[in-house]
N, CA, C and O atoms as a CHARMM CRD file, in Angstrom:
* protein
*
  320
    1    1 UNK  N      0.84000  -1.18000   0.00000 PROA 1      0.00000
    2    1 UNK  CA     0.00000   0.00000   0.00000 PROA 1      0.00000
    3    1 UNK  C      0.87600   1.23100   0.00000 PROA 1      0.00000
    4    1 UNK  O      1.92400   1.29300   0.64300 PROA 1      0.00000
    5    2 UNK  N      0.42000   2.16200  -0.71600 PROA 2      0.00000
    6    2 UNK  CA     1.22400   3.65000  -0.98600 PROA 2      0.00000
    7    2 UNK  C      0.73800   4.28300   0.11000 PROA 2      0.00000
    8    2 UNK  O     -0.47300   4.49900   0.06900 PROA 2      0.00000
    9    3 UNK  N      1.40700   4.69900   1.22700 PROA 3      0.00000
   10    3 UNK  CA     0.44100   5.43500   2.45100 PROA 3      0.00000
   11    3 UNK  C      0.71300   7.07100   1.76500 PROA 3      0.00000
   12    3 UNK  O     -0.19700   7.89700   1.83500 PROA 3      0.00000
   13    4 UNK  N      1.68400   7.32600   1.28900 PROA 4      0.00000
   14    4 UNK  CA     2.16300   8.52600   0.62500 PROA 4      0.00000
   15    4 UNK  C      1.57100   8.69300  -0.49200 PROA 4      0.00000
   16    4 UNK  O      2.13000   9.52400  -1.20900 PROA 4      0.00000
   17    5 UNK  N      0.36500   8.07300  -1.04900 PROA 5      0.00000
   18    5 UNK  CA     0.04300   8.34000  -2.54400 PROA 5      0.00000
   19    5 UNK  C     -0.80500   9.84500  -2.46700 PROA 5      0.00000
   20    5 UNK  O     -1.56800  10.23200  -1.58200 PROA 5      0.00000
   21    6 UNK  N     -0.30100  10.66900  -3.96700 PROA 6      0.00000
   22    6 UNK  CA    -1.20900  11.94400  -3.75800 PROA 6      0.00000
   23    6 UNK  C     -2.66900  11.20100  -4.51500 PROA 6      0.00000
   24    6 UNK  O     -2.75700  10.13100  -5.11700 PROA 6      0.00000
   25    7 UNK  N     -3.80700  12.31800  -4.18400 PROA 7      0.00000
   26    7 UNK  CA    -4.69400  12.07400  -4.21600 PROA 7      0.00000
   27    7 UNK  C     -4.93100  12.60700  -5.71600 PROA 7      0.00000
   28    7 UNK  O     -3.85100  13.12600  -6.00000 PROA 7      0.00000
   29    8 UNK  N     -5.77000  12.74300  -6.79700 PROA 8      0.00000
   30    8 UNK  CA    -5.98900  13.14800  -8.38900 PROA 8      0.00000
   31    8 UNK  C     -7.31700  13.25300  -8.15400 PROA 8      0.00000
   32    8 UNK  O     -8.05200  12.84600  -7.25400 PROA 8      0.00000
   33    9 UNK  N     -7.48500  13.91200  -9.19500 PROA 9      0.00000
   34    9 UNK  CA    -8.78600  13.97000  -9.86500 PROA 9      0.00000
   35    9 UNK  C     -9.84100  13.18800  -9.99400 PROA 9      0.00000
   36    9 UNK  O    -11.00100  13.30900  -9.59900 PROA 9      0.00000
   37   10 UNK  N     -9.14600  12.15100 -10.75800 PROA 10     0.00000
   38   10 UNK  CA    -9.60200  10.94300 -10.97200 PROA 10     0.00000
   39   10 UNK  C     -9.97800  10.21400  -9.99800 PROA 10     0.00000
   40   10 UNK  O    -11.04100   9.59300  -9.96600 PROA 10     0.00000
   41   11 UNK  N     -8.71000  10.24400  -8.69500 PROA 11     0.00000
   42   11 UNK  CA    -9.50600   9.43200  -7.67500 PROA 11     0.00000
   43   11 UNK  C    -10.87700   9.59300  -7.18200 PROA 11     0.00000
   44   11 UNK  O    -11.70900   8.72000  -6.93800 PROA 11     0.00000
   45   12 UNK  N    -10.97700  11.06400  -7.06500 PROA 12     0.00000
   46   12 UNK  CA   -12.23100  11.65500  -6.48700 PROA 12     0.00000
   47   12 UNK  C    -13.62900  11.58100  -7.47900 PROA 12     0.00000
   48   12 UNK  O    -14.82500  11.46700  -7.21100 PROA 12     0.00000
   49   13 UNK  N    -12.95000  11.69100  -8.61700 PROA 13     0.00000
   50   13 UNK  CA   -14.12700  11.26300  -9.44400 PROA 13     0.00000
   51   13 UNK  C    -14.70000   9.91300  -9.54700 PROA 13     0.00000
   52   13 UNK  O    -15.79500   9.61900 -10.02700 PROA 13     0.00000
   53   14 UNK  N    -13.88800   9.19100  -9.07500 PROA 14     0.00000
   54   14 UNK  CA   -14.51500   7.45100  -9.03400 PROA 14     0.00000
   55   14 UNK  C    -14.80900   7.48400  -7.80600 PROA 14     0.00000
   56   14 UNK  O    -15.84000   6.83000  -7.64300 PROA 14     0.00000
   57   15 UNK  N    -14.33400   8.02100  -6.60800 PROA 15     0.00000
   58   15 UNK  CA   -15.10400   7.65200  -5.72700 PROA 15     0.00000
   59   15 UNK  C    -16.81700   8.62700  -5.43300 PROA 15     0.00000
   60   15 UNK  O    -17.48000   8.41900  -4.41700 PROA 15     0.00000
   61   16 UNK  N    -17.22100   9.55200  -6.43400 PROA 16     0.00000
   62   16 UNK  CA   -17.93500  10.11400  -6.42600 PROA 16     0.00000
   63   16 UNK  C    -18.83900   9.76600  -7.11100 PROA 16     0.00000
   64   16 UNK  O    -19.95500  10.26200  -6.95700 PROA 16     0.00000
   65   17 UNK  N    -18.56400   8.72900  -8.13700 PROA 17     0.00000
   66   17 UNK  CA   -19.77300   8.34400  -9.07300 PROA 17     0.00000
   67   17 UNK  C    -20.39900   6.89000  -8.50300 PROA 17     0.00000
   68   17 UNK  O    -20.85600   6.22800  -9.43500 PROA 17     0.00000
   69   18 UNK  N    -20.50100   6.37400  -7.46500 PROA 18     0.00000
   70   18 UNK  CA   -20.96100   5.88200  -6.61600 PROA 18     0.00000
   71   18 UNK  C    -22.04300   6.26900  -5.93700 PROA 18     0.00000
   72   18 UNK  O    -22.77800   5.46700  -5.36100 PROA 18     0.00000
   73   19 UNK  N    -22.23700   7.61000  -5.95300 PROA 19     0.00000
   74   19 UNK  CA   -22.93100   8.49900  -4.83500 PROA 19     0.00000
   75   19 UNK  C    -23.15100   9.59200  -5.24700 PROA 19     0.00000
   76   19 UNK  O    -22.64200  10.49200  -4.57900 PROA 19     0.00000
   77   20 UNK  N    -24.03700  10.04600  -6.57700 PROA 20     0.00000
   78   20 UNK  CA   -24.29700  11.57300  -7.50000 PROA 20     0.00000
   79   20 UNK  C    -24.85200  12.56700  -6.21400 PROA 20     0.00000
   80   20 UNK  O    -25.50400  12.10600  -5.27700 PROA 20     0.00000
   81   21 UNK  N    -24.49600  13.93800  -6.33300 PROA 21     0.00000
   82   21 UNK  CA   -24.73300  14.78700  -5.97300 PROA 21     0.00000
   83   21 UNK  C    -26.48800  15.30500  -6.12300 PROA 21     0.00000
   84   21 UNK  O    -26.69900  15.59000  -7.30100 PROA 21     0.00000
   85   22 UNK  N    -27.31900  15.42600  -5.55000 PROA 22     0.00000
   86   22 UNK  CA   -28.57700  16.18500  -6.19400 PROA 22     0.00000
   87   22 UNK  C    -28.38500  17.63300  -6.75100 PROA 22     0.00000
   88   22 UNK  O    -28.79600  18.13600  -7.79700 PROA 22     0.00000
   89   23 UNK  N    -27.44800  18.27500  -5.48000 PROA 23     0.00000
   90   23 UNK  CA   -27.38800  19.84300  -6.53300 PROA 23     0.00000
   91   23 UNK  C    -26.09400  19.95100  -7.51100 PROA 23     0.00000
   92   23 UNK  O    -25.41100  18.94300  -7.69200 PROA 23     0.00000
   93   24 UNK  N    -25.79500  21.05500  -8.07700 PROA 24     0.00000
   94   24 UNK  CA   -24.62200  21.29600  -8.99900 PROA 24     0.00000
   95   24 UNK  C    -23.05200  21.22000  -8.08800 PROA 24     0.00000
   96   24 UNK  O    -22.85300  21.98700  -7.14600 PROA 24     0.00000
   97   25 UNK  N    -22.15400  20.32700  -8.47300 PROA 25     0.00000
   98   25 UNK  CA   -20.91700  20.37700  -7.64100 PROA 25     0.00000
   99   25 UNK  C    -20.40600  18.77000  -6.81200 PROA 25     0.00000
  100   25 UNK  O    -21.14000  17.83600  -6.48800 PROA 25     0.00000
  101   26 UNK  N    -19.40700  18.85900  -6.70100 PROA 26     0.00000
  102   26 UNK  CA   -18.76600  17.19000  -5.98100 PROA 26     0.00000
  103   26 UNK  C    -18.12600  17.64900  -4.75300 PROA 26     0.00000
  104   26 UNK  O    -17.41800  18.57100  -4.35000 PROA 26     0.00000
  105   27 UNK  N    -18.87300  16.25900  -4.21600 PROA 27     0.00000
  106   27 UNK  CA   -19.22400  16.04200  -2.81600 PROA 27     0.00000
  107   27 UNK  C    -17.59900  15.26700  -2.27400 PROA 27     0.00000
  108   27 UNK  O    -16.97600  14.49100  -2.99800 PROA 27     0.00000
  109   28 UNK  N    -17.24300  15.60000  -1.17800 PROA 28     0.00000
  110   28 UNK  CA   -16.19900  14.87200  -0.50200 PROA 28     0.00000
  111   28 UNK  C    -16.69600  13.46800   0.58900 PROA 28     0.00000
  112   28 UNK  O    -17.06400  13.42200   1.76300 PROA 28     0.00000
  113   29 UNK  N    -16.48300  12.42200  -0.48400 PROA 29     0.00000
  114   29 UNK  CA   -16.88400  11.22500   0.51600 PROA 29     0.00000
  115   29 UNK  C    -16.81300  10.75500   1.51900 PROA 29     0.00000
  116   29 UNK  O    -17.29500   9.76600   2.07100 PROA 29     0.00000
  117   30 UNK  N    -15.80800  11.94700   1.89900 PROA 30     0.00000
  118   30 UNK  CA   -15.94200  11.33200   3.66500 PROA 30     0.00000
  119   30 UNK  C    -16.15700  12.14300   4.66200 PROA 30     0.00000
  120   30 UNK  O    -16.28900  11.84300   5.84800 PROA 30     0.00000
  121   31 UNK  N    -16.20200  13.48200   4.02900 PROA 31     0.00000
  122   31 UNK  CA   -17.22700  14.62800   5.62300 PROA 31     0.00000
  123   31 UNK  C    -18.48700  14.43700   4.74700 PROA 31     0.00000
  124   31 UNK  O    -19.51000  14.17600   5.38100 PROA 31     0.00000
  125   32 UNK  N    -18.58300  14.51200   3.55500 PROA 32     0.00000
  126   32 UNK  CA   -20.04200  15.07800   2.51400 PROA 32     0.00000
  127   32 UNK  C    -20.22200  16.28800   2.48600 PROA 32     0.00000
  128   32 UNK  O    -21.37900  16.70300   2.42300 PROA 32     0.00000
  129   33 UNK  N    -18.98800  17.30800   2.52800 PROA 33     0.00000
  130   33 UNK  CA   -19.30000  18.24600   2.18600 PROA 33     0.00000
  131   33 UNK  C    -19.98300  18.44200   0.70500 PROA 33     0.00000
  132   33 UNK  O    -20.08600  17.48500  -0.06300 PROA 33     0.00000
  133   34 UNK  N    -20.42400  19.71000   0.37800 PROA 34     0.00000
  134   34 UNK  CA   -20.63000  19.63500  -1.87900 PROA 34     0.00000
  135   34 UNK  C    -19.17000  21.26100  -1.64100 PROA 34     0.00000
  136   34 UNK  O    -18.75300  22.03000  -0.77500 PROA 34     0.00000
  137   35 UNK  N    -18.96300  20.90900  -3.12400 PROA 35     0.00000
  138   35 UNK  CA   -17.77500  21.86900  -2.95900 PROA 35     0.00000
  139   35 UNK  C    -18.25400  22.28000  -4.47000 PROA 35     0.00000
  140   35 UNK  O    -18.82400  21.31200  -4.97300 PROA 35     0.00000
  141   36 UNK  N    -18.20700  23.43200  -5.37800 PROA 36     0.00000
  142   36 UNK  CA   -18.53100  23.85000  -6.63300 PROA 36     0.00000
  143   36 UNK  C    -17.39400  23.52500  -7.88900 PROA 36     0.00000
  144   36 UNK  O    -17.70200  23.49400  -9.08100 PROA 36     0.00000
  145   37 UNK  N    -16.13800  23.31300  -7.39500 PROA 37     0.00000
  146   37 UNK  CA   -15.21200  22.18500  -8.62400 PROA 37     0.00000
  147   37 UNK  C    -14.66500  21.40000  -7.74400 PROA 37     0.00000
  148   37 UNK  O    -14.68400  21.26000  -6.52100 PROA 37     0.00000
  149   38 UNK  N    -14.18300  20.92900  -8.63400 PROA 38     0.00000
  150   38 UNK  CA   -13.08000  19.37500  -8.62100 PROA 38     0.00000
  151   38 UNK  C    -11.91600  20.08600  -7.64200 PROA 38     0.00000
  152   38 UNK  O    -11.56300  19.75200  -6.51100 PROA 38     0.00000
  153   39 UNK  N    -11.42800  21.23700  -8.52800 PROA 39     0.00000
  154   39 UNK  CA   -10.17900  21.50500  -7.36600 PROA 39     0.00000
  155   39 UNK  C    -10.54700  22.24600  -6.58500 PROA 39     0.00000
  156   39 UNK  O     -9.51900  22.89600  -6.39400 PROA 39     0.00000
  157   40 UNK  N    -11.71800  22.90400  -5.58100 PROA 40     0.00000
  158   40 UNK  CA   -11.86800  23.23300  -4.45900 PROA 40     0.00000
  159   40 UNK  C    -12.02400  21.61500  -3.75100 PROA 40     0.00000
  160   40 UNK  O    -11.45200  21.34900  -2.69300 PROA 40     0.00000
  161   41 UNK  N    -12.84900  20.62900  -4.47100 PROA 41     0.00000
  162   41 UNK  CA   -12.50900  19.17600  -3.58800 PROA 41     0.00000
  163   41 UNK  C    -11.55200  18.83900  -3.05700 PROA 41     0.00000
  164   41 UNK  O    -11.49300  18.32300  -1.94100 PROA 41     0.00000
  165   42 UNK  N    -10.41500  19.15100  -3.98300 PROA 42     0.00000
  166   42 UNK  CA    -9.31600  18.71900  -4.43400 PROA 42     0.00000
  167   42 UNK  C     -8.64600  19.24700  -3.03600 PROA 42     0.00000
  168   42 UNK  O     -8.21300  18.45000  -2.20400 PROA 42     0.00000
  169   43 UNK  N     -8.61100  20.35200  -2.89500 PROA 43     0.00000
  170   43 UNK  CA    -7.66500  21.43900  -2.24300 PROA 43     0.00000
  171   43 UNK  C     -8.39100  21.37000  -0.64000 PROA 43     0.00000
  172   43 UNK  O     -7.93000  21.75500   0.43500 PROA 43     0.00000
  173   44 UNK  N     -9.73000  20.70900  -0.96900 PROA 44     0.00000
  174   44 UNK  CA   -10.23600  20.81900   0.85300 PROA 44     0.00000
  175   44 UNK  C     -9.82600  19.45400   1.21900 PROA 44     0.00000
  176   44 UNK  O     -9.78900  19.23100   2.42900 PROA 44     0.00000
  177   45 UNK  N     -9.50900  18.48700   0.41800 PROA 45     0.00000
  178   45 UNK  CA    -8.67500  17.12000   0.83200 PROA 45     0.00000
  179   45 UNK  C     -7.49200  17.31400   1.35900 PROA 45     0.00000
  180   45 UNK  O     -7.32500  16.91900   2.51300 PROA 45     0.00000
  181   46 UNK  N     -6.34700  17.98900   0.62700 PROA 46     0.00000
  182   46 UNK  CA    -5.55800  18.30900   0.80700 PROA 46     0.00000
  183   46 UNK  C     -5.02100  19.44300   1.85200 PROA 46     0.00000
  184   46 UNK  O     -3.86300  19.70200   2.18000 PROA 46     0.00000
  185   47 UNK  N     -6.34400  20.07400   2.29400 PROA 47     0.00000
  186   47 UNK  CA    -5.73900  20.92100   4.20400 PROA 47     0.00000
  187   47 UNK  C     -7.06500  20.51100   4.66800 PROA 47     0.00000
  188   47 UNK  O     -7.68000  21.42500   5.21600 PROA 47     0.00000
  189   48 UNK  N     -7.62700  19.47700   4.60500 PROA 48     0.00000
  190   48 UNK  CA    -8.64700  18.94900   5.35100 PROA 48     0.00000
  191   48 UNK  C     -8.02600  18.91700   6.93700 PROA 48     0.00000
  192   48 UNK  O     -8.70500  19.55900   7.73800 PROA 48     0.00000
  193   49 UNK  N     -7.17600  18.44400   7.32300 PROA 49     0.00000
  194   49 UNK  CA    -6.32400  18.51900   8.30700 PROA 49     0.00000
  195   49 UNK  C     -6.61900  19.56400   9.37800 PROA 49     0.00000
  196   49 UNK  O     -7.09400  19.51500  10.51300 PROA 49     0.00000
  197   50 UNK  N     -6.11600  20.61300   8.51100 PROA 50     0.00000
  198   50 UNK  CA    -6.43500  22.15200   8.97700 PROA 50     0.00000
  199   50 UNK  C     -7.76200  22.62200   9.48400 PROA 50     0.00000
  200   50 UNK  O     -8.07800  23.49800  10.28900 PROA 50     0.00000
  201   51 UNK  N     -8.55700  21.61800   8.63700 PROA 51     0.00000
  202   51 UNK  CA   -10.20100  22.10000   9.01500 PROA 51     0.00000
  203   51 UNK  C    -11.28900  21.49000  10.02000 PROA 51     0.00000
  204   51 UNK  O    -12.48600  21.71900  10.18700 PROA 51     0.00000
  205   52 UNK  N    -10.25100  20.50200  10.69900 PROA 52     0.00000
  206   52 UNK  CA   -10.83900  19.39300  11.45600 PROA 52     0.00000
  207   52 UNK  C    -11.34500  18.15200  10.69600 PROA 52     0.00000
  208   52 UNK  O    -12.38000  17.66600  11.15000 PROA 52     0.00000
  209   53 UNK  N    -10.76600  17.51500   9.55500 PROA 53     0.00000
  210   53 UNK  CA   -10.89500  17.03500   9.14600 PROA 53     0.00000
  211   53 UNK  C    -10.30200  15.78300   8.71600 PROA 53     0.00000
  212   53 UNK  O     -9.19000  15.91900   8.20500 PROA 53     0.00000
  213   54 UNK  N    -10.71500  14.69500   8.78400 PROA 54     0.00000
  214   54 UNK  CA    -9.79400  13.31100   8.34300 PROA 54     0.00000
  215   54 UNK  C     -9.98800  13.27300   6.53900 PROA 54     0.00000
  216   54 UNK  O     -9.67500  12.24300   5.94100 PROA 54     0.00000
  217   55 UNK  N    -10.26300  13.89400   6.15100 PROA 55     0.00000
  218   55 UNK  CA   -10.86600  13.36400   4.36500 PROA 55     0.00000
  219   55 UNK  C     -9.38400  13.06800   3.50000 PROA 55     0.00000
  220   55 UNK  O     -9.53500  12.38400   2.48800 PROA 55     0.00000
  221   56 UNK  N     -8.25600  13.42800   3.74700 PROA 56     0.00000
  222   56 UNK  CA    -6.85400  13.25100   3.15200 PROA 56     0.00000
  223   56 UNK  C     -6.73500  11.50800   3.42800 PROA 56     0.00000
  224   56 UNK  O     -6.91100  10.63900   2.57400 PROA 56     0.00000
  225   57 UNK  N     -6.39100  11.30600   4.85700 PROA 57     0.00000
  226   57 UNK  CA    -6.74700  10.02600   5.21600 PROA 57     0.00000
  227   57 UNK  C     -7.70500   9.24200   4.64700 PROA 57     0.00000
  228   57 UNK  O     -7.38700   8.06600   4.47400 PROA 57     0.00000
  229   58 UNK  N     -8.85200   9.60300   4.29400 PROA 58     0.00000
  230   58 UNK  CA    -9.92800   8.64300   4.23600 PROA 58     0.00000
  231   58 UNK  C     -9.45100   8.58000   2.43800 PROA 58     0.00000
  232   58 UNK  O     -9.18900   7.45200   2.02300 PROA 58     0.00000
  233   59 UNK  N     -9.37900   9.39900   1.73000 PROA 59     0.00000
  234   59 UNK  CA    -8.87700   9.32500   0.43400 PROA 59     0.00000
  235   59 UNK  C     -7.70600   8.43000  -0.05800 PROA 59     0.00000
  236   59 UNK  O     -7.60600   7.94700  -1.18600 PROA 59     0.00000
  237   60 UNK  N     -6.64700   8.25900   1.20100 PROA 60     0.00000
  238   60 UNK  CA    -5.67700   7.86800   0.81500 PROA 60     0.00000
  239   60 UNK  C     -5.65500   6.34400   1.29100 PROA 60     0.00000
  240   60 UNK  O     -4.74900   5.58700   0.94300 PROA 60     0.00000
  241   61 UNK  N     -6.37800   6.07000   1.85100 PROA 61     0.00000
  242   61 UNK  CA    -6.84400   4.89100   2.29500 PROA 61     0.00000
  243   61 UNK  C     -7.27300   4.01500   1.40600 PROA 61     0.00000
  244   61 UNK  O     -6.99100   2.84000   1.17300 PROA 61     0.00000
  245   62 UNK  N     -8.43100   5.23800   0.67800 PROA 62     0.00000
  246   62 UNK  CA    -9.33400   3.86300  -0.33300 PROA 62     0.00000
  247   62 UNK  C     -8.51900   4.07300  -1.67100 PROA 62     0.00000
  248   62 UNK  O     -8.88600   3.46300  -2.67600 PROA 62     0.00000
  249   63 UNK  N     -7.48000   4.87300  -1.71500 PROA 63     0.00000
  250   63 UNK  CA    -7.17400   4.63900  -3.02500 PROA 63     0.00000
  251   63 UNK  C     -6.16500   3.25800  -2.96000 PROA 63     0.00000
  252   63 UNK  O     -6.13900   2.28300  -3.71000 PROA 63     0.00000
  253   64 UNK  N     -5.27000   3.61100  -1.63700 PROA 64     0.00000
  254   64 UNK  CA    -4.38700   2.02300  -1.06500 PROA 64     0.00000
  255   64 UNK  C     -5.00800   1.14600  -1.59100 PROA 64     0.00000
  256   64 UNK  O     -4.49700   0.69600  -2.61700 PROA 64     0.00000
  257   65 UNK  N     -6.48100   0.47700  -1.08400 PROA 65     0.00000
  258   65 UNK  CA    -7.14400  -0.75100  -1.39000 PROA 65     0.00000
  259   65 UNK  C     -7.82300  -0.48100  -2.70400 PROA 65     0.00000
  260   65 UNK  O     -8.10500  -1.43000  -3.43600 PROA 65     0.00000
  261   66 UNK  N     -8.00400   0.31700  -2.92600 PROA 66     0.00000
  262   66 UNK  CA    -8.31600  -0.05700  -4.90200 PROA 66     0.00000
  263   66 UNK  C     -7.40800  -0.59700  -5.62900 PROA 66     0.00000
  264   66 UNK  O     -7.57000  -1.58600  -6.34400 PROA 66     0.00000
  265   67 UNK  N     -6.11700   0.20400  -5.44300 PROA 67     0.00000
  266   67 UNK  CA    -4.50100  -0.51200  -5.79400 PROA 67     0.00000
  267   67 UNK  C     -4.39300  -2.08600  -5.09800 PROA 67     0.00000
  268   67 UNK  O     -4.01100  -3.03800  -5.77800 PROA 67     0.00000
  269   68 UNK  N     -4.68400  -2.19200  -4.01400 PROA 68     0.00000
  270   68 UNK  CA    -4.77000  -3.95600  -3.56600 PROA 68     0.00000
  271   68 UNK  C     -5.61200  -4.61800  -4.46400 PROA 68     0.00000
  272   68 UNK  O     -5.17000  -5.42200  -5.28500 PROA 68     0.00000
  273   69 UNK  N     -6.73400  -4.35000  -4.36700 PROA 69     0.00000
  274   69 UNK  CA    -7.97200  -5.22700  -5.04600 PROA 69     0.00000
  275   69 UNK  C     -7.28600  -4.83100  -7.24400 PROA 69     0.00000
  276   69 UNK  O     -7.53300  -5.49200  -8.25300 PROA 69     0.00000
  277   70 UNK  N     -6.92700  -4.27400  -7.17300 PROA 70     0.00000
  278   70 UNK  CA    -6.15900  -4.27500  -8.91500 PROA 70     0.00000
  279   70 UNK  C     -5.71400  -5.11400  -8.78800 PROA 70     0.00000
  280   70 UNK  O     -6.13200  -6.12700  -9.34900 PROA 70     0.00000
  281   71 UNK  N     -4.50300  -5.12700  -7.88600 PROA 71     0.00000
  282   71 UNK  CA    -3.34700  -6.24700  -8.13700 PROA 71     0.00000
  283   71 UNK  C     -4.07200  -7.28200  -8.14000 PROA 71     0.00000
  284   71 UNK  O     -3.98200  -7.94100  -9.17600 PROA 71     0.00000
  285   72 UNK  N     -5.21400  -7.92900  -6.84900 PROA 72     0.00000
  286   72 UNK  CA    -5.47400  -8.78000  -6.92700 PROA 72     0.00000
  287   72 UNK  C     -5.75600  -9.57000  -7.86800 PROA 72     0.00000
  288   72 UNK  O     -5.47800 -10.76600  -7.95400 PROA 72     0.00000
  289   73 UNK  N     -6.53100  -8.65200  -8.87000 PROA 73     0.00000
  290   73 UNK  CA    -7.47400  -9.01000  -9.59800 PROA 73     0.00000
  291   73 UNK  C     -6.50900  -9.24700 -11.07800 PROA 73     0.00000
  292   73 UNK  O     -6.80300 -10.02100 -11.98900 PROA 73     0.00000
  293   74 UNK  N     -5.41400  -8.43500 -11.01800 PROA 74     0.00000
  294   74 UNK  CA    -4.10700  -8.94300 -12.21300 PROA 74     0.00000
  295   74 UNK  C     -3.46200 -10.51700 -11.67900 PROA 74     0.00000
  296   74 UNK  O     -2.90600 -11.37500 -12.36400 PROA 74     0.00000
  297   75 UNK  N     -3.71800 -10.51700 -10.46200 PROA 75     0.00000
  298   75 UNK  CA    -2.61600 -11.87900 -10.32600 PROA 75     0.00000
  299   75 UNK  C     -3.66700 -12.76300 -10.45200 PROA 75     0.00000
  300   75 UNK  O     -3.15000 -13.77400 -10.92700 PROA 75     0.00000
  301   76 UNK  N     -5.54900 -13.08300 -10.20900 PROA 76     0.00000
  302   76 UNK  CA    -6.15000 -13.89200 -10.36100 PROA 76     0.00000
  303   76 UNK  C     -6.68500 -13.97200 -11.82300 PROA 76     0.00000
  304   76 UNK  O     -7.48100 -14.81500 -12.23500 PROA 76     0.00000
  305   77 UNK  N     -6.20000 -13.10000 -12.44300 PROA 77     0.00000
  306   77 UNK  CA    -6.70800 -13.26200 -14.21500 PROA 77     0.00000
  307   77 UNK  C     -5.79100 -14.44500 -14.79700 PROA 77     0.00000
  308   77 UNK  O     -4.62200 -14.74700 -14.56000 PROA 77     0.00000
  309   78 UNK  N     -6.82200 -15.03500 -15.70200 PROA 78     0.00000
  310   78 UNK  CA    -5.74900 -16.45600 -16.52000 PROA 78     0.00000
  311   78 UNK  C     -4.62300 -15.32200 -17.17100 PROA 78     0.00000
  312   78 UNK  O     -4.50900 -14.09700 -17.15800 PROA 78     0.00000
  313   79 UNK  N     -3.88900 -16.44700 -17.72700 PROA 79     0.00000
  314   79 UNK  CA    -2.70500 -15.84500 -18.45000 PROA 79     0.00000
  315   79 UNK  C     -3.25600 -16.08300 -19.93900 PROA 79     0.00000
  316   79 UNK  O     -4.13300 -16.92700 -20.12300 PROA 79     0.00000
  317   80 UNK  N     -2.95500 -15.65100 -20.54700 PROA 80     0.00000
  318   80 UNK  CA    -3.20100 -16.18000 -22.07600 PROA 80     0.00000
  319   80 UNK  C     -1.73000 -16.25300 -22.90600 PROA 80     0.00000
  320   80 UNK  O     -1.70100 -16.62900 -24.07800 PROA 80     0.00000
């Protein structure tokens, strides 16, 4: 597991399309704040810390086990 992995775009966007927003803007999956772009998400992950917040952690966590469950899923594929 990458405990140091930065967090992207992308991460936040997959973990967001799980769980659509009703109004305009993406939501941080782990306070639920709604934030109006990607990089105010982006940037409240990143000093979440500062704000009383675990969401850096909780981001960097599930991206760890998405990277586990990949590998897994490369080492249980046949070979061809």
């Amino acid at each position: 597991a990458s405990s140091g992995a930065s967090i992207t775009v992308r991460d936040i966007l997959a973990a967001s399309q799980c769980q659509p927003v009703a109004q305009r803007g993406y939501q941080c999956m782990s306070c639920c704040r709604v934030f109006p772009t990607l990089w105010s998400v982006k940037t409240h992950i990143q000093h979440s810390s500062q704000e009383g917040y675990s969401c850096k952690v909780y981001y960097r966590r599930l991206k760890a086990l998405w990277e586990k469950e990949h590998k897994e899923q490369e080492a249980a594929a046949p070979r061809v």
